[in-house]
VEXTOR-461952 format. One record per atom (N, C-alpha, C): residue number from 1; atom name; x, z, y. Coordinates in steps of 0.2 Angstrom, whole numbers. Example, Ala and Ser with C-alpha at 12.3 -4.5 7.8 and 13.67 -1.06 7.14 Angstrom:
<pts>
{1, N, {66, 39, -28}};
{1, CA, {62, 39, -22}};
{1, C, {66, 39, -16}};
{2, N, {64, 35, -11}};
{2, CA, {68, 36, -5}};
{2, C, {64, 39, 0}};
</pts>
This chain:
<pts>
{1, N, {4, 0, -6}};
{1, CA, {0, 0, 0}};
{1, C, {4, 0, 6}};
{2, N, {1, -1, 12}};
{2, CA, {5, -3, 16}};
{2, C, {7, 4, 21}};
{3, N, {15, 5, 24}};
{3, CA, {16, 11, 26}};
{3, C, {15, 9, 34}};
{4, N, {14, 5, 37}};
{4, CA, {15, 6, 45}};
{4, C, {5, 4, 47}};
{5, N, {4, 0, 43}};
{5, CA, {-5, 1, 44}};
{5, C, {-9, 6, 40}};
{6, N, {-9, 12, 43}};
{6, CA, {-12, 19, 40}};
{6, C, {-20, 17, 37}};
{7, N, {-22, 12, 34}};
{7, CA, {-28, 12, 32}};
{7, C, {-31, 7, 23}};
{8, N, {-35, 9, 21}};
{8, CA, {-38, 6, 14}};
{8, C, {-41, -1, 15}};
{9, N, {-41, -5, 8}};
{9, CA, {-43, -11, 11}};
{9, C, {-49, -12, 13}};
{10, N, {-54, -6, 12}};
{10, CA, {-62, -8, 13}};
{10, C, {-63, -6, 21}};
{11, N, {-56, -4, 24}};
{11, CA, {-57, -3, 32}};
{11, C, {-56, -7, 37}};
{12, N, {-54, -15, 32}};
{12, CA, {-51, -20, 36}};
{12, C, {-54, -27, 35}};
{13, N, {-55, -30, 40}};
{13, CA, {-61, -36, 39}};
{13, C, {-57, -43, 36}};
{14, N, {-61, -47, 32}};
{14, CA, {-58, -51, 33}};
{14, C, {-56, -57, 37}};
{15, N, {-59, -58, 45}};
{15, CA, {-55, -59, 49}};
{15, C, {-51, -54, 53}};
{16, N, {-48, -56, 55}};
{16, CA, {-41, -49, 60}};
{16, C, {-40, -54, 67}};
{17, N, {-42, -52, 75}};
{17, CA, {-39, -53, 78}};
{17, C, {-31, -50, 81}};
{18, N, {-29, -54, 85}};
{18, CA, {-19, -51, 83}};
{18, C, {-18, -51, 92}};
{19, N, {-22, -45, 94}};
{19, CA, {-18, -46, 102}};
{19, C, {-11, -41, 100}};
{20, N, {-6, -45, 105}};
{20, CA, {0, -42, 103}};
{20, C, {2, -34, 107}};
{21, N, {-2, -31, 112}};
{21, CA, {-2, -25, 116}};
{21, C, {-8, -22, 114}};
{22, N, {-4, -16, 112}};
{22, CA, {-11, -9, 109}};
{22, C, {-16, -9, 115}};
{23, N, {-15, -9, 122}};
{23, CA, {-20, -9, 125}};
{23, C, {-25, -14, 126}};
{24, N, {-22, -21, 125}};
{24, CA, {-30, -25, 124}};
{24, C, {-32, -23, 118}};
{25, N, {-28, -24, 111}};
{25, CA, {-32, -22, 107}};
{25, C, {-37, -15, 109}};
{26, N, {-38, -12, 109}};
{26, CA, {-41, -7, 113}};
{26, C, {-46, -9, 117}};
{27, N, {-45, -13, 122}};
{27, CA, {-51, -15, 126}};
{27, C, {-54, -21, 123}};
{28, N, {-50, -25, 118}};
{28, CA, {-55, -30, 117}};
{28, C, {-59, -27, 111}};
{29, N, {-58, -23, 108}};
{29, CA, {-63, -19, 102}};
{29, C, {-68, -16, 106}};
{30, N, {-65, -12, 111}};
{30, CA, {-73, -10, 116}};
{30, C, {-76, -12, 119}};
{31, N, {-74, -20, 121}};
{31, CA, {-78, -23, 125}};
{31, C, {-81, -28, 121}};
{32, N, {-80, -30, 115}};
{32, CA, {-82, -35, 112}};
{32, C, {-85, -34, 104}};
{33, N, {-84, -30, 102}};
{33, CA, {-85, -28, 96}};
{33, C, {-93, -23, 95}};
{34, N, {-96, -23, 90}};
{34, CA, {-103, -19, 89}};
{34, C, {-98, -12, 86}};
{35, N, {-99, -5, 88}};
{35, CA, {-98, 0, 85}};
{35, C, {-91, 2, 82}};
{36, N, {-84, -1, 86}};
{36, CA, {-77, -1, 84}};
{36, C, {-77, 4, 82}};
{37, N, {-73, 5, 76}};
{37, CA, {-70, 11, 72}};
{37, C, {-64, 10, 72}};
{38, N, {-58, 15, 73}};
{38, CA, {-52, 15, 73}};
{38, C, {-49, 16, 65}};
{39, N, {-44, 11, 63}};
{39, CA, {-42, 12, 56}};
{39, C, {-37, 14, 56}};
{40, N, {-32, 13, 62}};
{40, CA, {-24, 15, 60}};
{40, C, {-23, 16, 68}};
{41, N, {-21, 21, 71}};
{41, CA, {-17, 23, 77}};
{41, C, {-9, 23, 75}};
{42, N, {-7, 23, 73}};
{42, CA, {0, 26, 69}};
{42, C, {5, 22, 75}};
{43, N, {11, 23, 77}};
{43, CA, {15, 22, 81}};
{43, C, {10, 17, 88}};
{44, N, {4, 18, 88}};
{44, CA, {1, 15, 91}};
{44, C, {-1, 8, 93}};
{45, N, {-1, 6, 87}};
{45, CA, {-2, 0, 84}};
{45, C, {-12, -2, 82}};
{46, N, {-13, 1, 87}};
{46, CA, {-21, 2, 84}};
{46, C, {-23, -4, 81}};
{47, N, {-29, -3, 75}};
{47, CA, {-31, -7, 72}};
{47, C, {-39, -4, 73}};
{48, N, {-44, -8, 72}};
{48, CA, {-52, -6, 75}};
{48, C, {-53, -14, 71}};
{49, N, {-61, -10, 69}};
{49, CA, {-64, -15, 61}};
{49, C, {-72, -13, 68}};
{50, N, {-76, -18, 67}};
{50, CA, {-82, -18, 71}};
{50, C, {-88, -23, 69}};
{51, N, {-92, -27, 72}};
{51, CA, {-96, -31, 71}};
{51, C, {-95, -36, 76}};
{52, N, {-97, -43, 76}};
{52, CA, {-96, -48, 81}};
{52, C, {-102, -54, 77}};
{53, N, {-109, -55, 82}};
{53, CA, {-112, -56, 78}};
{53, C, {-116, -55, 70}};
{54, N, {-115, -50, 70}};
{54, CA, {-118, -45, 64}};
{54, C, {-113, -50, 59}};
{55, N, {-106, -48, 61}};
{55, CA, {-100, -53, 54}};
{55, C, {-93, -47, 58}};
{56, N, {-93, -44, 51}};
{56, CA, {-85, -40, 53}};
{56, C, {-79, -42, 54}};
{57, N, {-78, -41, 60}};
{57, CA, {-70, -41, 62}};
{57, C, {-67, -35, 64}};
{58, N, {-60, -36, 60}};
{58, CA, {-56, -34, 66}};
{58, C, {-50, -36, 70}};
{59, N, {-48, -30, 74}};
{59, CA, {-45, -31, 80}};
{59, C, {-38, -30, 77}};
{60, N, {-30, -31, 76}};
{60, CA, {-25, -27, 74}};
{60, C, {-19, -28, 79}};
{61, N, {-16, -25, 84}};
{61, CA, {-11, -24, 86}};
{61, C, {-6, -28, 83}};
{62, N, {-2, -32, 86}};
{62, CA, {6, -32, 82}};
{62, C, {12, -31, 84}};
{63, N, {12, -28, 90}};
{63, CA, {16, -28, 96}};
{63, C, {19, -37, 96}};
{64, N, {26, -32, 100}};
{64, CA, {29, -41, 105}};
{64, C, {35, -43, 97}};
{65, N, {36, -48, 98}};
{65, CA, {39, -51, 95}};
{65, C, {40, -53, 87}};
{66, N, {43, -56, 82}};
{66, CA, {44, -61, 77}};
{66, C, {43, -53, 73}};
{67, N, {49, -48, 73}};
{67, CA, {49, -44, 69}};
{67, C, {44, -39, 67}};
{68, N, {41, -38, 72}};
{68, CA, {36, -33, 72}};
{68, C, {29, -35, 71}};
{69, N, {28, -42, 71}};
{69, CA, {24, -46, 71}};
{69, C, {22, -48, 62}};
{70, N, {30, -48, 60}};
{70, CA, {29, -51, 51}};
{70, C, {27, -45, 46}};
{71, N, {29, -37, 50}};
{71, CA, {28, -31, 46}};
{71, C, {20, -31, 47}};
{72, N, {18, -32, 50}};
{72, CA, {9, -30, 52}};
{72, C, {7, -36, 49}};
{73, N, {8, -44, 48}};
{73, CA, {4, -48, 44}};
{73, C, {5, -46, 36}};
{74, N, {12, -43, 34}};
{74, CA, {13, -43, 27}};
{74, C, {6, -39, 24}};
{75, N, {6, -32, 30}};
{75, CA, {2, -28, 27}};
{75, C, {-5, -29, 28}};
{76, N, {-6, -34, 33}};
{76, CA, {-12, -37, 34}};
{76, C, {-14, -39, 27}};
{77, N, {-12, -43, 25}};
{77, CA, {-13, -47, 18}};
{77, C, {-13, -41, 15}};
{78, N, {-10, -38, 13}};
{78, CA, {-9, -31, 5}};
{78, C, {-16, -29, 9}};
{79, N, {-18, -27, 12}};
{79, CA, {-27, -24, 13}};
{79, C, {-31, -30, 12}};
{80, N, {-29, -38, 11}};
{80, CA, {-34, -41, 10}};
{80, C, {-36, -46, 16}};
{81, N, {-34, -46, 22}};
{81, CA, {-35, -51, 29}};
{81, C, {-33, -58, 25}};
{82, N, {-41, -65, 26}};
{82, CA, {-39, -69, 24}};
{82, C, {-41, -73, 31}};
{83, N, {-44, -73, 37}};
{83, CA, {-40, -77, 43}};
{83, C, {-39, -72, 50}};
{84, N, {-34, -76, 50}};
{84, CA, {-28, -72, 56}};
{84, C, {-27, -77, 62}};
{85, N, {-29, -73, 67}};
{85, CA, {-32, -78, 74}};
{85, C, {-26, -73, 79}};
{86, N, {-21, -76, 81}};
{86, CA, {-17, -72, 86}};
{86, C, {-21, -74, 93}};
{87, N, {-21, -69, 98}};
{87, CA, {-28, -72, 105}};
{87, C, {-20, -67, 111}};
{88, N, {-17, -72, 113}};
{88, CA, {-12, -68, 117}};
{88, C, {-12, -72, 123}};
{89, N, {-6, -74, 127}};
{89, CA, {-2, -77, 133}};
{89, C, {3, -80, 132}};
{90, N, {3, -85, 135}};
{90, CA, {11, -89, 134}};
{90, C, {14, -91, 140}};
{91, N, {19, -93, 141}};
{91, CA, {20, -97, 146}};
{91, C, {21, -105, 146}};
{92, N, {19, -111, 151}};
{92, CA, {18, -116, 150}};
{92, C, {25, -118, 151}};
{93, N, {27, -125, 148}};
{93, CA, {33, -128, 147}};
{93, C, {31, -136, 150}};
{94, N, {22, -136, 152}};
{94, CA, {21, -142, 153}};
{94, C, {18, -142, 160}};
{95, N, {19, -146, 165}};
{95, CA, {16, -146, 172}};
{95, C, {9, -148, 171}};
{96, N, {5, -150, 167}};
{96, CA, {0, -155, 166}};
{96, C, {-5, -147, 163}};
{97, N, {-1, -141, 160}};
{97, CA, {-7, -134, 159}};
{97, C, {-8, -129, 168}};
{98, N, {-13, -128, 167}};
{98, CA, {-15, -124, 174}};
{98, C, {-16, -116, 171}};
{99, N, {-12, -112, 177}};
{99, CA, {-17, -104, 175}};
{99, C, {-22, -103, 171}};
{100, N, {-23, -100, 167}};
{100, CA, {-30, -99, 162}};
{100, C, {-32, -104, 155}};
{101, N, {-27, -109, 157}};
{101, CA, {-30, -115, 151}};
{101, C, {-28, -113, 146}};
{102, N, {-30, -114, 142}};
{102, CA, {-31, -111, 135}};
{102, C, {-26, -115, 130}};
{103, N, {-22, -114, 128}};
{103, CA, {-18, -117, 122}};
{103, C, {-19, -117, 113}};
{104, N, {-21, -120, 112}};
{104, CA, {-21, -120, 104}};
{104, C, {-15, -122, 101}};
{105, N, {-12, -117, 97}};
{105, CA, {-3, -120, 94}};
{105, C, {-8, -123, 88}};
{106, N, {-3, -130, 87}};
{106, CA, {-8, -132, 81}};
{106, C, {1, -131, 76}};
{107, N, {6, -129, 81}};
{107, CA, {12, -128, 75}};
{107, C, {17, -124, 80}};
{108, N, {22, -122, 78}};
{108, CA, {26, -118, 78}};
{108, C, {34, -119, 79}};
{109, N, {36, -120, 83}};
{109, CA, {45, -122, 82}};
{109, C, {48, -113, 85}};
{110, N, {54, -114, 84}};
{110, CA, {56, -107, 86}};
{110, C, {66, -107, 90}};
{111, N, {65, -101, 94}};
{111, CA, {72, -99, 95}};
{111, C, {75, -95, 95}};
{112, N, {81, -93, 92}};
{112, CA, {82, -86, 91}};
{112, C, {80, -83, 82}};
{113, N, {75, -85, 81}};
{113, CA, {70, -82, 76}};
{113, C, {75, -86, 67}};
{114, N, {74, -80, 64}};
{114, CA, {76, -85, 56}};
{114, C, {69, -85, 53}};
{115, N, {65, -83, 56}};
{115, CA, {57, -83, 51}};
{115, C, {56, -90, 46}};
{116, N, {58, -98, 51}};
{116, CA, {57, -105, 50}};
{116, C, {63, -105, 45}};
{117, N, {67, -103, 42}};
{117, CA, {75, -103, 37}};
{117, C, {71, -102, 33}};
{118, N, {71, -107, 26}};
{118, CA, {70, -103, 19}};
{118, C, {75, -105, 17}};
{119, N, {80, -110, 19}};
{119, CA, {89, -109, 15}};
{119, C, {94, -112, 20}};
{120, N, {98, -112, 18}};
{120, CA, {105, -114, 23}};
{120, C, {101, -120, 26}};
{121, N, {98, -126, 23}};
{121, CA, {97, -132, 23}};
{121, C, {90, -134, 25}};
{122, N, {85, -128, 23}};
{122, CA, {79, -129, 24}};
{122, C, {75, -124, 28}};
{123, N, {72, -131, 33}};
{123, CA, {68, -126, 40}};
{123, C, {61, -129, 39}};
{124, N, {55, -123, 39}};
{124, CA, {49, -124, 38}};
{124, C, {45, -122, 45}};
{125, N, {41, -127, 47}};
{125, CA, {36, -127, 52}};
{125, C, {29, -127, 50}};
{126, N, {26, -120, 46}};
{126, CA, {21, -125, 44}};
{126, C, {13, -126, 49}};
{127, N, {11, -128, 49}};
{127, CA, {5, -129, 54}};
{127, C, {-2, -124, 54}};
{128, N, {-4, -122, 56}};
{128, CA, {-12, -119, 60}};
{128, C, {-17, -122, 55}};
{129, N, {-22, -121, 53}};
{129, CA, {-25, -121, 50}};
{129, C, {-31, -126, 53}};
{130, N, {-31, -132, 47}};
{130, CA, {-34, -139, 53}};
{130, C, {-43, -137, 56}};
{131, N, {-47, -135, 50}};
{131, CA, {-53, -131, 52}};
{131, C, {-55, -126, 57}};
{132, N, {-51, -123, 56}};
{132, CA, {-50, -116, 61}};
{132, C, {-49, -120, 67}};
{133, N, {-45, -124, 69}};
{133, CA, {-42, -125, 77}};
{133, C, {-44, -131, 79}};
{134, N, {-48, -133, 73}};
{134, CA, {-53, -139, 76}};
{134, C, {-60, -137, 79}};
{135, N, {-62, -132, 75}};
{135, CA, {-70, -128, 78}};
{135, C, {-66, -123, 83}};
{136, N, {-61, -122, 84}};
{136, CA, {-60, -118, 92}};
{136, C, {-59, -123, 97}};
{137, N, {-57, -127, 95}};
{137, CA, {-54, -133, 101}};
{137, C, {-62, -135, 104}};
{138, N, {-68, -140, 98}};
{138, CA, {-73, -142, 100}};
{138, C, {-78, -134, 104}};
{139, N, {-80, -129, 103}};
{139, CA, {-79, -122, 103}};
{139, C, {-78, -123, 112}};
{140, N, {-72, -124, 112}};
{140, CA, {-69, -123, 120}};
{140, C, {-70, -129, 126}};
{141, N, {-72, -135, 120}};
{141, CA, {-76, -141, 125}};
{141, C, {-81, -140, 128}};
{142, N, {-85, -136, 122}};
{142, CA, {-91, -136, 122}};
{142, C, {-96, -131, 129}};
{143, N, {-89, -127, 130}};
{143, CA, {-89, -122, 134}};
{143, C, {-87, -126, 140}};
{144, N, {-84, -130, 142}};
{144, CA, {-81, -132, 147}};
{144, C, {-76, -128, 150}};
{145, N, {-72, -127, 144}};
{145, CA, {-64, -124, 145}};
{145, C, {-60, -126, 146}};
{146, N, {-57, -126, 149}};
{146, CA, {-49, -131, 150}};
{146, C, {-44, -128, 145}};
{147, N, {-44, -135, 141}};
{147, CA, {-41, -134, 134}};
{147, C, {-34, -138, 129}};
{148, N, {-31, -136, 129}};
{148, CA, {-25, -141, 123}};
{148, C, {-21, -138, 120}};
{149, N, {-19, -144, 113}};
{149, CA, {-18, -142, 108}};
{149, C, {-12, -147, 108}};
{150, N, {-8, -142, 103}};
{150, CA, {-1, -145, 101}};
{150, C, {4, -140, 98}};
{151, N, {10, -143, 99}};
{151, CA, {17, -138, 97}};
{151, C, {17, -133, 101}};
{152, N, {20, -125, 99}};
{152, CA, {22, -122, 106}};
{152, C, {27, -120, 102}};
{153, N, {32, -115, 105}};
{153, CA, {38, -113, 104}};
{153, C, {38, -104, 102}};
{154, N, {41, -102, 96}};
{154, CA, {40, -94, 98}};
{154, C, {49, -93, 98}};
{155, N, {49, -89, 102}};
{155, CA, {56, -87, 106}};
{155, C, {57, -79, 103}};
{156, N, {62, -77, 104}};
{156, CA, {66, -69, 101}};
{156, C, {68, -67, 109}};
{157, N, {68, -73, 113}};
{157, CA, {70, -70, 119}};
{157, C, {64, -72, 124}};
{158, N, {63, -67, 128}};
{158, CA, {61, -66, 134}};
{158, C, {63, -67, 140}};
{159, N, {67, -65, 140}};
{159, CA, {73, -67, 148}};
{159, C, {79, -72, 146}};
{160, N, {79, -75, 139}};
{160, CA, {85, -79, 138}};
{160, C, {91, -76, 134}};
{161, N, {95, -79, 128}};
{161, CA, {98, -75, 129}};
{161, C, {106, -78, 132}};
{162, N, {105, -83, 136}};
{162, CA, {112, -83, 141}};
{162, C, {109, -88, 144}};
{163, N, {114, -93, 150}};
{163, CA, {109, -97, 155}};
{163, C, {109, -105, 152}};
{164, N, {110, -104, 146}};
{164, CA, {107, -110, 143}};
{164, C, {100, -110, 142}};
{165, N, {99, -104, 142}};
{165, CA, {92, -106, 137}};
{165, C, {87, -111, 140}};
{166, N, {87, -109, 148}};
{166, CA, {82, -114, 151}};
{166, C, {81, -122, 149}};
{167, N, {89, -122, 151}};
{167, CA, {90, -130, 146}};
{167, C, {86, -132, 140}};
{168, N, {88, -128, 135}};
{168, CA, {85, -128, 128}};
{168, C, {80, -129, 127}};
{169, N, {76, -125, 132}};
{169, CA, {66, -125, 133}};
{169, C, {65, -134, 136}};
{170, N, {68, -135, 141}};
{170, CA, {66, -140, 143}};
{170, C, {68, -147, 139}};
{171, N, {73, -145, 134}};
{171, CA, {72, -150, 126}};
{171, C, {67, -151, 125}};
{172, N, {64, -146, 123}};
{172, CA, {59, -144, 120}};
{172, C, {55, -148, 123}};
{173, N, {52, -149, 129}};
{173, CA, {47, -148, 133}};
{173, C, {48, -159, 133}};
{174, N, {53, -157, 134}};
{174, CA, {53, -167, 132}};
{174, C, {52, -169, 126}};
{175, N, {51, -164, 120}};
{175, CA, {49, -165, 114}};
{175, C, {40, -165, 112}};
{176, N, {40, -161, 119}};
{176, CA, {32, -162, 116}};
{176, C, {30, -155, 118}};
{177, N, {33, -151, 116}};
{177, CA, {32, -143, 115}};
{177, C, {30, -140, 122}};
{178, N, {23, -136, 122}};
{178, CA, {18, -138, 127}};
{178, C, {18, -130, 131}};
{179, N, {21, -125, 126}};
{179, CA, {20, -117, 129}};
{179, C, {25, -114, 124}};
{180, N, {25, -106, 126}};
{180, CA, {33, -102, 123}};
{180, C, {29, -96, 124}};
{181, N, {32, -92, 118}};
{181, CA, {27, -87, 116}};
{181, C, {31, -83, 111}};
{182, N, {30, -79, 109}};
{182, CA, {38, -73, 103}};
{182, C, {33, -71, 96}};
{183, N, {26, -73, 94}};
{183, CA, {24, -71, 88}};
{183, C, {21, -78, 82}};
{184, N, {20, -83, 86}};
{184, CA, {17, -88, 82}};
{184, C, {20, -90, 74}};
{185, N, {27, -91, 75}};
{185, CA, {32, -93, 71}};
{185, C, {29, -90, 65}};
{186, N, {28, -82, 64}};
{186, CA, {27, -77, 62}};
{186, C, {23, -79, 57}};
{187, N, {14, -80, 60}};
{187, CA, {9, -80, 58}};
{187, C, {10, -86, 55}};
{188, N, {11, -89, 57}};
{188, CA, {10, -98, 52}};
{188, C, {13, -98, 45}};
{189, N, {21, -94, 47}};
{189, CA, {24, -93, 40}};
{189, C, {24, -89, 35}};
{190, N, {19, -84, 37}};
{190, CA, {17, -78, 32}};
{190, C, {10, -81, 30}};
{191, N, {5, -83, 35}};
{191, CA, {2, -87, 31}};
{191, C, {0, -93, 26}};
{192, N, {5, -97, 27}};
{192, CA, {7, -103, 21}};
{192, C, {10, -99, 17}};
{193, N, {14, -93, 18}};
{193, CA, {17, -90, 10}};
{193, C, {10, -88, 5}};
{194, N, {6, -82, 9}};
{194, CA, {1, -82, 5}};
{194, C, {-5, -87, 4}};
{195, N, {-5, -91, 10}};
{195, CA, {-9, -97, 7}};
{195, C, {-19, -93, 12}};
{196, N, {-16, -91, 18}};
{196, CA, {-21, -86, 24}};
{196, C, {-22, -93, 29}};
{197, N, {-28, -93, 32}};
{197, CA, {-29, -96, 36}};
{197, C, {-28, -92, 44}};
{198, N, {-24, -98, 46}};
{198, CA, {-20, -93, 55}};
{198, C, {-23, -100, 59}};
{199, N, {-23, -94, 64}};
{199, CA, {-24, -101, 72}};
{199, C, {-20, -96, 77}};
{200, N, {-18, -99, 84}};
{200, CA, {-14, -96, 89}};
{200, C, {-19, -100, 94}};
{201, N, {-21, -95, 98}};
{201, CA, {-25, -98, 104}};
{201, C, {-24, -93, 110}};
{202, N, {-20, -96, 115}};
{202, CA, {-15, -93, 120}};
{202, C, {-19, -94, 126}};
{203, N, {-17, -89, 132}};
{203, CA, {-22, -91, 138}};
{203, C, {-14, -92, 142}};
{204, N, {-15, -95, 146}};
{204, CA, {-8, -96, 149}};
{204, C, {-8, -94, 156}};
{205, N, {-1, -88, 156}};
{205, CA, {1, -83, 160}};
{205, C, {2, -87, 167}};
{206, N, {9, -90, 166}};
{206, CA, {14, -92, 169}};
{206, C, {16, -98, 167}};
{207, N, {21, -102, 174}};
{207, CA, {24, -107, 171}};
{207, C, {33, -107, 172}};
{208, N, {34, -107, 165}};
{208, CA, {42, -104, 164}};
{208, C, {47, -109, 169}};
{209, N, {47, -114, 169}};
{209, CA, {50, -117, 175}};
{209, C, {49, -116, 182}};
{210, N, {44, -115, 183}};
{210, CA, {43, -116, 192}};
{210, C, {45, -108, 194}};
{211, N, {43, -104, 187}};
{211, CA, {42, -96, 189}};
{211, C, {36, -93, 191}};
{212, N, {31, -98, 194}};
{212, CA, {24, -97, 196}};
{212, C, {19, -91, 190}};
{213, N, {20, -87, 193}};
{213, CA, {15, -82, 188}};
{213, C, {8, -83, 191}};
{214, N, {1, -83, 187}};
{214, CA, {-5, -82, 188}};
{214, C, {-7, -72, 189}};
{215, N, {-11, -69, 194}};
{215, CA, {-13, -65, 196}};
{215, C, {-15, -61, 190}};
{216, N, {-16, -54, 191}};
{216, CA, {-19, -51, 184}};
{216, C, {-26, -53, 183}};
{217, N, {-29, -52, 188}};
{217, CA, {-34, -53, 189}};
{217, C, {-38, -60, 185}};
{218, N, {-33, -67, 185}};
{218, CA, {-36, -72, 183}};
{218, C, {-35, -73, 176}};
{219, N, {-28, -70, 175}};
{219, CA, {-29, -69, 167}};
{219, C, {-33, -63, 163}};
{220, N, {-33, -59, 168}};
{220, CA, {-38, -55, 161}};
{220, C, {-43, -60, 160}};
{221, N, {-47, -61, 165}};
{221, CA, {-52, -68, 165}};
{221, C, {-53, -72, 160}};
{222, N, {-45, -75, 159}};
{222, CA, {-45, -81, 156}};
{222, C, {-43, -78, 148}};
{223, N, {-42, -72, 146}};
{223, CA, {-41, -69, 139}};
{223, C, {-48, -66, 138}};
{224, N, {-50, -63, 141}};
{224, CA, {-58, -61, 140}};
{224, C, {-62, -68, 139}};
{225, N, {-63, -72, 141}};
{225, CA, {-67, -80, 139}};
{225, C, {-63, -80, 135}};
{226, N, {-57, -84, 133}};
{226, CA, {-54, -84, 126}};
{226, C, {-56, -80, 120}};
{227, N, {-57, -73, 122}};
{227, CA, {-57, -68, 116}};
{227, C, {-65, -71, 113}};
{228, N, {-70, -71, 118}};
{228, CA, {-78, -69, 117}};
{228, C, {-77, -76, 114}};
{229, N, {-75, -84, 114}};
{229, CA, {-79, -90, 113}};
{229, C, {-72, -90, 105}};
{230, N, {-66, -85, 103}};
{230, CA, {-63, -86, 99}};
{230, C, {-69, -82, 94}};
{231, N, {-72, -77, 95}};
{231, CA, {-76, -72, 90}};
{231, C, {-83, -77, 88}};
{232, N, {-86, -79, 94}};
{232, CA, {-90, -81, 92}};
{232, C, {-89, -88, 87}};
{233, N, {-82, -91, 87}};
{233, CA, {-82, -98, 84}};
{233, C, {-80, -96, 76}};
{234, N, {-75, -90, 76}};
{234, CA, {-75, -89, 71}};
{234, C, {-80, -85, 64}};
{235, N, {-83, -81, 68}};
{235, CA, {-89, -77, 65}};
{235, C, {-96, -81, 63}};
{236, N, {-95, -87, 67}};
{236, CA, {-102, -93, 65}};
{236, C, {-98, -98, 58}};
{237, N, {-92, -98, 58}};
{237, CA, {-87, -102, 53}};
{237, C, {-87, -101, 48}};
{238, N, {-84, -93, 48}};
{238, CA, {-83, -90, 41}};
{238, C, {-90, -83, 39}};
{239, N, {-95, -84, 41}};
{239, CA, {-99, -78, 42}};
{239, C, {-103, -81, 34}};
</pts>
């Protein structure tokens, strides 16, 4: 059983959402959820199981980054979560996304991170689950959200880790790679090993090149609509 999620598997739903800060998870279980119960406080990594259209979900904490991220999906699974929806912020790598647009990773490239290494020679990137990210994508039209889907990048560094980095991202950004973010790599890989259905649907914070950040106020905005139109897509999908 699992030692860092203090809870049994009949207190945890089969969908999980993955805010990466204990305090939304927290706000989004109260603000969103029928009747939250707390299942695990422990390092404070809360987890909360609730209703969302009379279909149980829960909420789970992963904190920030790659490692902390693959300990809470392992034991996600050992309690039985079979889809796994990360609802976080990224930063844009593409002039063409605005404050609050919503990103869908439809895959995962990475830096810094060995998560993608299963051998000297072989690097896996496996993709988002096509069902799952196609009823959040149509879901978000339907809404009249401003919405895109593509590669994004999860990173181990947050500040860089020397003054290449910037460089490196703007590779990337010429390859296509749309946003950068530190947990995605994570979830994709831990669920093609167990064979879980994952999606990454990111509200975008800032833009890592201009430096331009979005106000608190417009992202919570745009996480709060993300959250309510991600719950409802997936609780009408798998209910």
């Amino acid at each position: 059983m699992p030692i860092h999620i203090e809870a049994e598997a009949d207190q945890v739903a089969d969908i999980v959402l993955l805010p990466g800060n204990p305090e939304r998870a927290t706000y989004m279980a109260e603000k969103f959820l029928d009747e939250p119960k707390v299942y695990t406080d422990y390092r404070k990594m809360y987890g909360y199981t609730g209703t969302f259209n009379g279909v149980e979900v829960s909420i789970q904490t992963t904190g920030m980054g790659v490692p902390s991220t693959a300990i809470i999906l392992e034991e996600l699974h050992m309690l039985g979560a079979k889809t796994l929806i990360r609802v976080g912020t990224c930063g844009a790598l593409n002039e063409g996304l605005e404050a609050a647009d919503l990103l869908i990773g439809q895959s995962a490239a990475s830096v810094g991170t060995t998560i993608n290494n299963l051998a000297d020679d072989i690097t896996l990137s496996p993709p988002a689950d096509f069902e799952l990210i196609n009823n959040l994508y149509q879901s978000a039209v339907e809404l009249e959200m401003p919405v895109h889907v593509g590669q994004i990048v999860t990173s181990d560094y947050f500040y860089g880790k020397d003054d290449t980095y910037t460089e490196g991202l703007k590779k990337l950004a010429e390859y296509g790679v749309l946003g950068v973010e530190m947990e995605t790599a994570a979830l994709y890989n831990i669920a093609a090993k167990y064979g879980l259905r994952a999606a990454t649907v990111l509200t975008v914070s800032d833009h890592v090149f201009s430096q331009v950040r979005a106000d608190k106020d417009k992202i919570k905005q745009g996480v709060d609509r993300m959250t309510e139109m991600v719950l409802d897509t997936v609780t009408k999908l798998y209910s």
